[in-house]
C-alpha positions as CSV (number, residue, x, y, z in Angstrom):
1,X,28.5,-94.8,58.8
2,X,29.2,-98.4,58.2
3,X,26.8,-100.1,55.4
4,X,25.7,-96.1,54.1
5,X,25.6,-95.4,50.4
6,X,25.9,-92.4,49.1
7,X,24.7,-90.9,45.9
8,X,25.8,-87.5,44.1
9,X,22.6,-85.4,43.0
10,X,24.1,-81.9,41.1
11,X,21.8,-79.6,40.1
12,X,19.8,-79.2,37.0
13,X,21.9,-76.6,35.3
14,X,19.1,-75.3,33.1
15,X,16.8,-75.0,36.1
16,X,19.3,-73.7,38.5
17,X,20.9,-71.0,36.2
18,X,17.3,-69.8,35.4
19,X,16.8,-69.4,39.4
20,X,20.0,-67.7,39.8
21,X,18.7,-64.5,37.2
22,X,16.7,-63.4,40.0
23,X,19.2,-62.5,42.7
24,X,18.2,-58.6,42.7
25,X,20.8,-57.2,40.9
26,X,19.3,-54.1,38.4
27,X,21.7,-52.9,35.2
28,X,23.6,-50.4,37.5
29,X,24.7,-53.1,40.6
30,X,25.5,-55.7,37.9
31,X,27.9,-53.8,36.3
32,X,29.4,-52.6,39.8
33,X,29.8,-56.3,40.8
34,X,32.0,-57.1,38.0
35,X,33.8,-53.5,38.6
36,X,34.6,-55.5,41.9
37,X,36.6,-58.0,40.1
38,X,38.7,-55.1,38.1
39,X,39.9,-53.4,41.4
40,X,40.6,-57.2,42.5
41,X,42.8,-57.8,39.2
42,X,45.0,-54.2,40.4
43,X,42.9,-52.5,37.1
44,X,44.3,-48.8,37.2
45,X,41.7,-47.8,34.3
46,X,38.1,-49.9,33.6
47,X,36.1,-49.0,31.2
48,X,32.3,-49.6,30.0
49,X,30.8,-49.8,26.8
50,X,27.3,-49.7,25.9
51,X,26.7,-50.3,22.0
52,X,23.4,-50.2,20.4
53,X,22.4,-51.8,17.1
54,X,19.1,-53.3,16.2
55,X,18.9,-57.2,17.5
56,X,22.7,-57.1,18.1
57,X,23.4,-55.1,21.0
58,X,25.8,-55.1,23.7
59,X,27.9,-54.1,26.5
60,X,31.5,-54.6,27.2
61,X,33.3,-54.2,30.5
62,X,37.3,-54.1,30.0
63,X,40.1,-53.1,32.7
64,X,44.4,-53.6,32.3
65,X,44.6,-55.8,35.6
66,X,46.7,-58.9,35.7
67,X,44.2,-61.2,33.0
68,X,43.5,-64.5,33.6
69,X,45.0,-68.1,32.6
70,X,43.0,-70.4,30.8
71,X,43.0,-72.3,34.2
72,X,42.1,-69.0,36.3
73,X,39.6,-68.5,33.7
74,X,37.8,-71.6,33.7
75,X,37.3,-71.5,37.5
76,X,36.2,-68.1,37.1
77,X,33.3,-69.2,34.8
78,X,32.1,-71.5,37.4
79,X,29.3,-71.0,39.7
80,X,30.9,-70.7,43.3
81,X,34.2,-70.6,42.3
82,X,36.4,-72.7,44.4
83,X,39.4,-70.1,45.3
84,X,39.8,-68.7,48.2
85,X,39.8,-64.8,48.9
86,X,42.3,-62.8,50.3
87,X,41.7,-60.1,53.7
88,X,39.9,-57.5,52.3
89,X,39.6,-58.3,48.7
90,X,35.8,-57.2,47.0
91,X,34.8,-60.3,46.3
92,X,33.2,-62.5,48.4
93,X,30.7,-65.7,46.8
94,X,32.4,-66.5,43.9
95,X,28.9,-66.1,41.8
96,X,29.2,-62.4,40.8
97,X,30.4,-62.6,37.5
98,X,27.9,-65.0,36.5
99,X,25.0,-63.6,38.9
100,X,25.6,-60.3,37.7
101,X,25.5,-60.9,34.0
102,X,22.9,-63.3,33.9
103,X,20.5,-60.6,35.6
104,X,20.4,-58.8,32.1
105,X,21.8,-61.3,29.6
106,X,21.6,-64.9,28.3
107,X,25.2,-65.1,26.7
108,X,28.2,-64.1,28.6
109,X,31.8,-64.5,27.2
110,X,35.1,-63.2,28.7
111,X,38.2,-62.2,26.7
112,X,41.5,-62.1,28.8
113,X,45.0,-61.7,28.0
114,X,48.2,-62.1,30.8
115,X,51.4,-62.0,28.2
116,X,52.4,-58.2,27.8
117,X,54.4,-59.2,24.5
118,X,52.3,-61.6,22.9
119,X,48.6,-60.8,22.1
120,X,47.4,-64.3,23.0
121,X,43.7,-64.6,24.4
122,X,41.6,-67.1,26.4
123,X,37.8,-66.8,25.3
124,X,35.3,-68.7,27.4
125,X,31.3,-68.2,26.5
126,X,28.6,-69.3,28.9
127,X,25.4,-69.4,27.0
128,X,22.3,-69.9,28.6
129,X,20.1,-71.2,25.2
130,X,23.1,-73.7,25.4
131,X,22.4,-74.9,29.0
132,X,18.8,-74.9,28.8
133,X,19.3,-77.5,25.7
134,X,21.8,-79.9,27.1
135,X,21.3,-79.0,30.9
136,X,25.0,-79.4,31.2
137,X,27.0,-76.7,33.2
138,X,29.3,-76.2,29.9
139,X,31.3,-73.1,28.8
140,X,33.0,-72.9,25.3
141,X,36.0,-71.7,24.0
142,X,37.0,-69.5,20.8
143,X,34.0,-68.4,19.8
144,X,33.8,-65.1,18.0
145,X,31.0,-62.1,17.4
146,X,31.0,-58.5,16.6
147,X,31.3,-57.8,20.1
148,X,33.9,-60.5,20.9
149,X,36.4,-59.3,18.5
150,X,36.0,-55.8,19.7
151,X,37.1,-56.6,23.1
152,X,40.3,-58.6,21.3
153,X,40.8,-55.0,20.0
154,X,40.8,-53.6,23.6
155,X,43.5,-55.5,24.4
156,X,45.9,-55.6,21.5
157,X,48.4,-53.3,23.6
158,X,48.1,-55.0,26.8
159,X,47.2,-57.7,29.4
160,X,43.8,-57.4,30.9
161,X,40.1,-58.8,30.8
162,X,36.9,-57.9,28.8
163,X,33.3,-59.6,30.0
164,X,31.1,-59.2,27.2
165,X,27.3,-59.0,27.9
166,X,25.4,-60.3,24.8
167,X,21.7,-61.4,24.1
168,X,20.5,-58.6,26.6
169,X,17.0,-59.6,27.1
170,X,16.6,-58.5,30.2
171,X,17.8,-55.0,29.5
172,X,16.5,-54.9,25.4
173,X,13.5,-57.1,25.3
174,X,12.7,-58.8,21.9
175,X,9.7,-56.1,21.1
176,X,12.2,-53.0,21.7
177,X,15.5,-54.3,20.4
178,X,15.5,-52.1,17.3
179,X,13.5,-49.7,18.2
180,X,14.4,-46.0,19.2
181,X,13.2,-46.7,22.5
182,X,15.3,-49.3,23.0
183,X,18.4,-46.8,22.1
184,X,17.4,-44.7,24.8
185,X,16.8,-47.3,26.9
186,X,20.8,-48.5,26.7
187,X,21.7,-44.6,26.8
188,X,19.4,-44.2,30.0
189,X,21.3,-47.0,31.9
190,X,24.6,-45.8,31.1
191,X,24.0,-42.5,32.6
192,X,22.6,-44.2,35.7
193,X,25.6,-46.4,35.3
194,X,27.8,-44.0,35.4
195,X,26.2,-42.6,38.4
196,X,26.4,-45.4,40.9
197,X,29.8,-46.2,39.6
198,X,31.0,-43.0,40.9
199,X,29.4,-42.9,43.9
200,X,30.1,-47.1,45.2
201,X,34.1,-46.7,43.7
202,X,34.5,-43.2,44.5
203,X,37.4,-43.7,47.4
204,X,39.2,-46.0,44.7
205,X,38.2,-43.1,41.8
206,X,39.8,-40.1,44.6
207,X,42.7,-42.2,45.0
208,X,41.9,-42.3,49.1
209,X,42.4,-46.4,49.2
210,X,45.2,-47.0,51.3
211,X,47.7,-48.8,49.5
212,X,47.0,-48.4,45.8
213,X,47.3,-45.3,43.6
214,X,43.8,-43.7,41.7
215,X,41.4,-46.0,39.8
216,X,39.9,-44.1,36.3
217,X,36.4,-45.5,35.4
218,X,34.8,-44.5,32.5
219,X,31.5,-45.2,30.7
220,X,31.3,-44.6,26.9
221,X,34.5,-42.7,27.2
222,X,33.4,-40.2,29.8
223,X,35.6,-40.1,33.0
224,X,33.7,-40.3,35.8
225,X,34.1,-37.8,39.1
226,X,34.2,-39.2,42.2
227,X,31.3,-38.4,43.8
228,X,32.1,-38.5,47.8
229,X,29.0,-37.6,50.1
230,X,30.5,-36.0,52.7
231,X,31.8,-33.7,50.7
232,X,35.4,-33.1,51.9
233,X,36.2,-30.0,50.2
234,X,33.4,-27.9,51.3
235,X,35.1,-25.7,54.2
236,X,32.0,-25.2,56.2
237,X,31.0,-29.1,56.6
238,X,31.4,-30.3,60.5
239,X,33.3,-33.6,61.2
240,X,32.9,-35.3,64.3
241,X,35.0,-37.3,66.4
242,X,35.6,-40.4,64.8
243,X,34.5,-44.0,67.2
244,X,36.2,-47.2,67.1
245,X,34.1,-50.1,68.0
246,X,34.9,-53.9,68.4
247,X,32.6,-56.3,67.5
248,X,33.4,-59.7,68.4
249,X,33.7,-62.6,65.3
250,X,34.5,-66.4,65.8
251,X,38.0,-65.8,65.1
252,X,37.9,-63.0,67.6
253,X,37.4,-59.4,66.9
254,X,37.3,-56.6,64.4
255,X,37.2,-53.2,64.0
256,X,34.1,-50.8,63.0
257,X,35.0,-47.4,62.6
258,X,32.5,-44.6,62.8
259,X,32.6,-40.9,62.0
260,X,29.8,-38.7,61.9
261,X,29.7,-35.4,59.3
262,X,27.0,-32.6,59.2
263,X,27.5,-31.3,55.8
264,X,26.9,-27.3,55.0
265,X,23.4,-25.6,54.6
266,X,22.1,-24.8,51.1
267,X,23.3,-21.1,52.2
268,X,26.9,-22.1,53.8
269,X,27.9,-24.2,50.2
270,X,30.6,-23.2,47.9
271,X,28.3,-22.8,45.4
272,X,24.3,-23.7,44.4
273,X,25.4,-26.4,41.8
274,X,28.2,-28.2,44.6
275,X,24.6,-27.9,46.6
276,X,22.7,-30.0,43.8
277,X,25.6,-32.3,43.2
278,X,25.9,-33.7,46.6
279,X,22.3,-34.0,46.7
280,X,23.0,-37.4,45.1
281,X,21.2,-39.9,42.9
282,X,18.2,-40.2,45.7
283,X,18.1,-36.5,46.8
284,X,19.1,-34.7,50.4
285,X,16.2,-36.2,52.6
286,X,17.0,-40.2,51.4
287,X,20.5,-39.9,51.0
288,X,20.5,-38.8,54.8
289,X,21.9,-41.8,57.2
290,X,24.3,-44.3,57.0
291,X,26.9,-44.4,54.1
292,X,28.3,-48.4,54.5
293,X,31.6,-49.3,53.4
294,X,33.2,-52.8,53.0
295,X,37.1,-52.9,52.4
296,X,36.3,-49.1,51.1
297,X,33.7,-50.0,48.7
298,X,30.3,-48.0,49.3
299,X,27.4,-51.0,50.0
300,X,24.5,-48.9,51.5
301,X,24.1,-45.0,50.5
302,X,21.7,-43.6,53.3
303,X,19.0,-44.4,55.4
304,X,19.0,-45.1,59.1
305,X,18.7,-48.7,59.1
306,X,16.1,-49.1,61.3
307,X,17.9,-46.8,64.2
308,X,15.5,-43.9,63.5
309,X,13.9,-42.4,60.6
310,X,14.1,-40.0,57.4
311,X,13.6,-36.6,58.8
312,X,13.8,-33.2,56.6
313,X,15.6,-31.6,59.6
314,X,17.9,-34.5,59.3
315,X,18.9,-34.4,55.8
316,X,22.8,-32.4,56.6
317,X,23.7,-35.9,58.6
318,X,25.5,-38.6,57.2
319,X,27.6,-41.3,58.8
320,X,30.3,-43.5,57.4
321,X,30.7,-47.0,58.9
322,X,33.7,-48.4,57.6
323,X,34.0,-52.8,58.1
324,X,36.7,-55.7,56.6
325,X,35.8,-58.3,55.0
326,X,36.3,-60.8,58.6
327,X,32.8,-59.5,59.5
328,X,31.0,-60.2,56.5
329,X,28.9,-62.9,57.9
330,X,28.2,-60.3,61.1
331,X,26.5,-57.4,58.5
332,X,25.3,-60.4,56.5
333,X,26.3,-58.5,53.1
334,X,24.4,-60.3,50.5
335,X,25.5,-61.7,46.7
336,X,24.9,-58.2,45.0
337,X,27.0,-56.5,48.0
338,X,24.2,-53.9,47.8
339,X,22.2,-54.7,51.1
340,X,23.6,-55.4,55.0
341,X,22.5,-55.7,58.7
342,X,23.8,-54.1,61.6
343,X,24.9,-56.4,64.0
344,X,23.0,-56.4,67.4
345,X,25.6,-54.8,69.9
346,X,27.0,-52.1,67.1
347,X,23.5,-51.3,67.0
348,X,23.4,-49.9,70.6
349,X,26.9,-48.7,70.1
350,X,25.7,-46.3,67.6
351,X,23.3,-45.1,69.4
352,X,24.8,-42.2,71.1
353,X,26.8,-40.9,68.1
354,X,24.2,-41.3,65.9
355,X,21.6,-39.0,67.9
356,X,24.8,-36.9,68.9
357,X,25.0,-36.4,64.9
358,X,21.5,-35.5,64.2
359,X,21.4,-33.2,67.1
360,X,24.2,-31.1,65.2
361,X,22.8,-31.6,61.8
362,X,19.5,-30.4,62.7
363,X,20.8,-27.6,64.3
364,X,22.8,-26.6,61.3
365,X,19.3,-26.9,59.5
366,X,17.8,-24.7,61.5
367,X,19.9,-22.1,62.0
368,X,19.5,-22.0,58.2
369,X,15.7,-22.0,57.3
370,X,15.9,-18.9,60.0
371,X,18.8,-17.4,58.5
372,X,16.8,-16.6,55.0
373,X,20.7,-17.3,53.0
374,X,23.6,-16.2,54.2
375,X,24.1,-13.2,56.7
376,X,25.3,-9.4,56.3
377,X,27.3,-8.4,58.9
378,X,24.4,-6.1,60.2
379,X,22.3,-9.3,60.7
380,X,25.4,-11.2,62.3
381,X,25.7,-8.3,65.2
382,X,22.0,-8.2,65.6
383,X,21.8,-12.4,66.2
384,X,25.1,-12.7,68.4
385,X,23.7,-13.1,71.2
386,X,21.1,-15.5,69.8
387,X,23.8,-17.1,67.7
388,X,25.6,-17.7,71.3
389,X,22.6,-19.3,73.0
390,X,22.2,-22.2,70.2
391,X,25.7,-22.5,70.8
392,X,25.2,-23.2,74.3
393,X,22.3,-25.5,73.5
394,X,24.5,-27.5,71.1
395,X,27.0,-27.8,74.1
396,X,24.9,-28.7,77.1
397,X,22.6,-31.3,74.0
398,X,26.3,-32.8,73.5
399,X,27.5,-32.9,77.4
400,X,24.1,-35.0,78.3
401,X,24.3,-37.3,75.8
402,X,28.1,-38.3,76.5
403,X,27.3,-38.9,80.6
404,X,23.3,-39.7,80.3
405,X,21.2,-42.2,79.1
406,X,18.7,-40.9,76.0
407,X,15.8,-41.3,78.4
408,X,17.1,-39.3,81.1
409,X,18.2,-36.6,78.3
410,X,14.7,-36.4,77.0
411,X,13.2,-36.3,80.9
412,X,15.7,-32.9,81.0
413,X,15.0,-31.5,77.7
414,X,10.8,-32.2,78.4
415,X,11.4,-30.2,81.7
416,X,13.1,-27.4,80.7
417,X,10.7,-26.7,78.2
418,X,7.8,-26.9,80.5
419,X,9.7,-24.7,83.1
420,X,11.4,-22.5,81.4
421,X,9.8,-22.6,77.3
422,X,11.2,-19.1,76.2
423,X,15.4,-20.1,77.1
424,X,14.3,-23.6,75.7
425,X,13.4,-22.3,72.6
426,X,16.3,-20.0,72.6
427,X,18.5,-22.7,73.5
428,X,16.8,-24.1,70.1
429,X,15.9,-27.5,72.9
């Protein structure tokens, strides 16, 4: 508008970077957010480090991906960085890296290398004391620690990128920074470290991403297994037909895929410890539900969001809804990538499959709490007939809920048990 002035207020860097510590991440999802970045650089091996030593601690994140220029770099240190992102690439804000680190650490530096014959590195530090003095947004380059020089080691044989977490106050505060605690405190969040890392990555760790070969992550050294919850070698599990939705986008459409899977009975496992394994991190009734994936990176591990909830006769189900990146704004994934929304209409979508999938799974439950472990082929004859009948409720459970509304299923399930509450039972209705 003619005669308007116009005046450029930037933030207050000490204030805003202070702000930004507080996104949500914990030690775990940090480090998983700059994993992100590793996968994005086509890293076939990433490793973490966690290193202990009174008042000097810290943790080092290192891959062999493509590296970084000194120009990538720099825009890679700034918050909301101003590239664009490809279809389906993990990424997504442009503050992770910073967001991520800052959530346990006030000095963050990263050591990169793209010349596979020359070991030349950029180093760029971002130090928080620093900003809160000048309240400039400035990052510095060539400086050198303990832990800065290590990460040079990592890559004397090849191109990559080492982030290096120093000054880890929020993980090692000031009181417990030489203390024994705070050694088992670092060894502690390794181990959940390694955890999550196994369980967000573990289609890349399994190889099962289409279009790019196996992805080894290892903490201190220690290769982690992939840890898949729907279990895909146990023989017994039950896979349901998998749904293809469309939800609509301002470009146009997408695709969400869903497949249901009722995973075996304690009894019907391979073995007891497979059984406590795929328990997972939050045990069998919370890490029942919904198992989110974005571009084939795991976002939400269980629970029903909001479309029903945590039952024990429910905790064999789990679902996998699978999204790209174009619908990022529709689950409203937020910075961390640990948290998302269903949209509205794949909400009702689910609906049917998702009660279709508990119906199964809480049969399967059943069957075993009755069973006492697994059968002997005198206790198979005796229940065939019995054995039959569930079958037959399973059916006739499935066949309503494919051509009837969930009300008008519950008015016939209500009246068959009133009518007839013996074949109801039998029927396991």
């Amino acid at each position: 508008m003619t005669g308007t002035t116009t005046y450029e207020i930037a933030p207050s860097a000490a204030r805003l970077t202070g702000s930004l510590r507080d996104i949500g991440y914990d030690f775990p999802t940090a480090i998983a957010d700059l994993v992100d970045n590793s996968v994005t650089a086509n890293a076939s091996r990433v490793n973490v480090y966690t290193h202990f030593e009174p008042n000097g601690s810290y943790v080092l994140i290192s891959d062999d991906g493509d590296g970084m220029t000194e120009r990538a770099l720099i825009e890679a240190m700034r918050f909301g960085t101003r590239r664009s992102y490809e279809t389906n690439e993990l990424g997504r804000f442009g503050l992770g890296l910073k967001t991520g680190t800052f959530s346990q650490c006030r000095r963050l530096t990263v050591v990169t290398r793209t010349t596979p014959k020359r070991a030349t590195f950029n180093v760029m530090t971002l130090d928080l004391n620093r900003i809160a003095r000048t309240d400039r947004w400035d990052i510095t380059a060539g400086e050198t620690s303990a832990a800065i020089e290590r990460a040079k080691d990592l890559l004397r044989e090849s191109p990559g990128t080492v982030v290096v977490w120093e000054d880890l106050d929020r993980v090692l505060p000031e009181r417990y920074a030489e203390s024994g605690w705070g050694r088992r405190r670092l060894r502690s969040l390794a181990s959940k470290t390694a955890e999550h890392l196994a369980m967000v990555f573990h289609r890349f760790i399994a190889g099962d991403v289409p279009g790019r070969g196996e992805v080894v992550i290892c903490v201190d050294d220690e290769k982690l297994r992939p840890w898949d919850p729907f279990a895909p070698d146990e023989a017994e599990r039950t896979v349901l037909e998998e749904h293809v939705f469309e939800i609509e986008t301002a470009n146009g459409s997408s695709e969400v895929r869903f497949r249901g899977v009722v995973l075996p009975a304690r009894d019907r496992f391979s073995s007891l410890e497979e059984f406590e394994r795929l328990s997972g991190p939050l045990k069998w009734n919370r890490q029942q539900g919904l198992y989110i994936y974005r571009a084939d990176r795991l976002v939400q591990h269980g629970g029903w969001s909001g479309l029903r909830g945590i039952d024990e006769h429910m905790k064999l189900a789990r679902g996998a809804i699978d999204f790209h990146t174009d619908l990022d704004e529709s689950f409203q994934i937020n910075v961390a990538k640990m948290s998302v929304d269903l949209p509205p209409a794949l909400r009702q979508m689910l609906e049917r499959p998702v009660q279709e999938l508990c119906v199964l799974a809480d049969d399967a439950y059943r069957r075993s709490a009755n069973s006492g472990g697994r059968p002997d082929s005198t206790t198979k004859s005796s229940k065939a007939s019995e054995t039959a009948l569930r079958d037959v409720g399973i059916a006739l459970k499935a066949a309503l809920l494919e051509d009837s509304s969930l009300a008008e299923f519950r008015g016939v399930v209500e009246t068959l048990r009133a009518r007839h509450p013996a074949l109801a039972e039998q029927l396991d209705l």
